[in-house]
N, C-alpha and C positions, 0 to 999 in steps of 0.2 A: 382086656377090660377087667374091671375087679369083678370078683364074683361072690354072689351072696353066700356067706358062711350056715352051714346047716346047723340045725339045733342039737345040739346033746341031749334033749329029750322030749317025749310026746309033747302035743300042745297041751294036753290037760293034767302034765305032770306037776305043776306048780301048785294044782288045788290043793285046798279049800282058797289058800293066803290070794293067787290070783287064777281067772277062770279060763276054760277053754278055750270060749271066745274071745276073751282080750288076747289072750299069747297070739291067736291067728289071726285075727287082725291088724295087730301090733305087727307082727313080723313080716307079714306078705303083704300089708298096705303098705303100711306108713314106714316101714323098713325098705320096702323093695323100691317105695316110689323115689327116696335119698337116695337108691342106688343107682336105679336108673335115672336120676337126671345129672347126677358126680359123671356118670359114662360118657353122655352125652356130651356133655363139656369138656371132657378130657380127650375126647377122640376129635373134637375141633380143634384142639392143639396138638396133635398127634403124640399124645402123651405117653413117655415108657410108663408102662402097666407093672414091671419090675422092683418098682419103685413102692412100697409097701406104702399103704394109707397110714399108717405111723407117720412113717418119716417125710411126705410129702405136707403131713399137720405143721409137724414141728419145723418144716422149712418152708413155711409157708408164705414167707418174705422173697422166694422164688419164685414164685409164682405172678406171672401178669397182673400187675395192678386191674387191668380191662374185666377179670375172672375173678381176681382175688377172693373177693365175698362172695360169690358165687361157693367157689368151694369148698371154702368157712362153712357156708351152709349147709349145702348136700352133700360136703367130705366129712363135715360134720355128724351129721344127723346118719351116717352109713355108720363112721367111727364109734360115733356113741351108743348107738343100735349093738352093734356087735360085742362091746363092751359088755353094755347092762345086761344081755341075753347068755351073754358066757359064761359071767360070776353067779348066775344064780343054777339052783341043783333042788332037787327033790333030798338032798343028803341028809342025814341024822345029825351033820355035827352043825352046832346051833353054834358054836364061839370058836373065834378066833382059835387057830395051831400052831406050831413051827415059828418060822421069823416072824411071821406078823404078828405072833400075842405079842412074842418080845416086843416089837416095834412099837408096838403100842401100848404096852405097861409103861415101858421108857419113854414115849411121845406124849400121852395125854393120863396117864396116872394108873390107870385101870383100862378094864373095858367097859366095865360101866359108864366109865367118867366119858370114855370116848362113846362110847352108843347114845349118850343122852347129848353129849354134842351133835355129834350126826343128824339125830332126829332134829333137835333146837335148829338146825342150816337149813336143812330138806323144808321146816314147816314153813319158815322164813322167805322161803324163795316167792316175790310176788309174780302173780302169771306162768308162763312155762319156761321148763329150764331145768335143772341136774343137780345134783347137790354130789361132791364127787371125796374119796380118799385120794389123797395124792403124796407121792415123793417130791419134797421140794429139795435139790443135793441130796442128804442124809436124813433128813428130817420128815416125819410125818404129817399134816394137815387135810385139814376138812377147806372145803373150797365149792361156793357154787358158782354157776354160771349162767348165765340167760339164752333163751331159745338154744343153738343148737353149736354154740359156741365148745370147742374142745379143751383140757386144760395144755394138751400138747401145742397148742398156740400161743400159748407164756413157757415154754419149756420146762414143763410139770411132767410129772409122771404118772400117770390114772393107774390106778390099782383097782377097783370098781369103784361102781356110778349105780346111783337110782334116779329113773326115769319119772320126774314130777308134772310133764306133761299131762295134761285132762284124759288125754288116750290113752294111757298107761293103767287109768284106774279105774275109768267113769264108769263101766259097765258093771264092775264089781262092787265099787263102794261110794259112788254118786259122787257127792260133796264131802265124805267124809277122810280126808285126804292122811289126816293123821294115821288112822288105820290101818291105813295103807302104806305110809312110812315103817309104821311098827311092823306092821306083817312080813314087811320087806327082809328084816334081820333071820327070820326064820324059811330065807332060802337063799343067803349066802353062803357058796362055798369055795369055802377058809382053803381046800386046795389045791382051788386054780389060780385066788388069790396069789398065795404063797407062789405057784409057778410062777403069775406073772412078775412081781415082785424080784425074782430071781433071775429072769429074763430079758425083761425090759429095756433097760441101760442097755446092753447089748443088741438089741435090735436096731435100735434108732443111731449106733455108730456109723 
């Protein structure tokens, strides 16, 4: 069975930007419950567990039509979980490093040009859903998505994601979701980013 990825840092590492209780809750509810019910599905099919939740996303046309959205869903919602929780860091470095400034000076002009995009997607998103960076081939884009849809389901590349779910922020910043977007930028880090980036394409072979 898959098993849940442990955090790279305390739950109260992300304050002030997001609080205690959101990270714990966020991770051992509403994280744990996509995991446990992805298992439960997959052990009715006697699923090889070998098979990385990557590349089970992006081949997801393998999968039993009978299950299919099923595991869109909670393969999802496991997927996207571990994403959002990985890229972010209590770290000092606030902008982009390495390939990714590149990538993104070359893809969207700046980083500003691309931060005010990003934010402009995330605010956009009606109801719940992801607003994501992705490799599309060579190429860089902003891309959302609805509920707990993955971009490795159109054969994208996720580099990070923020989490625009109501439970991502409510307890921190109610309604005010923008906030929340913005605070977001000052707990990405730029380099696991860059790992995954470097990685990626190669796992899902």
């Amino acid at each position: 069975m898959y098993i849940m990825p442990k955090l790279d840092y305390n739950y109260d590492a992300l304050e002030p930007y997001i609080g205690k209780e959101t990270v714990y809750i966020h991770h051992t509810k509403h994280h744990q419950t996509y995991l446990d019910k992805l298992n439960k599905i997959l052990d009715s099919i006697n699923f090889n567990y070998s098979i990385s939740i990557e590349k089970l996303l992006y081949n997801i046309e393998k999968i039993d039509p009978s299950i299919r959205q099923e595991v869109i869903n909670y393969g999802g919602g496991f997927y996207n979980h571990n994403l959002y929780f990985k890229i972010m860091s209590p770290s000092n470095i606030k902008e982009p490093i390495g390939i990714i400034k590149e990538k993104i000076n070359n893809d969207f002009g700046s980083y500003d040009k691309f931060k005010k995009k990003f934010i402009e997607n995330a605010t956009s998103v009606f109801g719940s859903g992801y607003t994501w960076l992705v490799l599309d081939e060579d190429k860089l884009k902003i891309i959302n998505t609805k509920n707990q849809d993955s971009p490795l389901l159109m054969k994208l590349i996720p580099l990070f994601t923020i989490d625009v779910w109501e439970h991502a922020y409510y307890l921190d910043y109610q309604n005010k979701r923008m906030d929340y977007i913005n605070n977001f930028f000052e707990l990405i880090n730029w380099e696991e980013v860059n790992k995954i980036y470097e990685e990626i394409k190669h796992n899902l072979q």
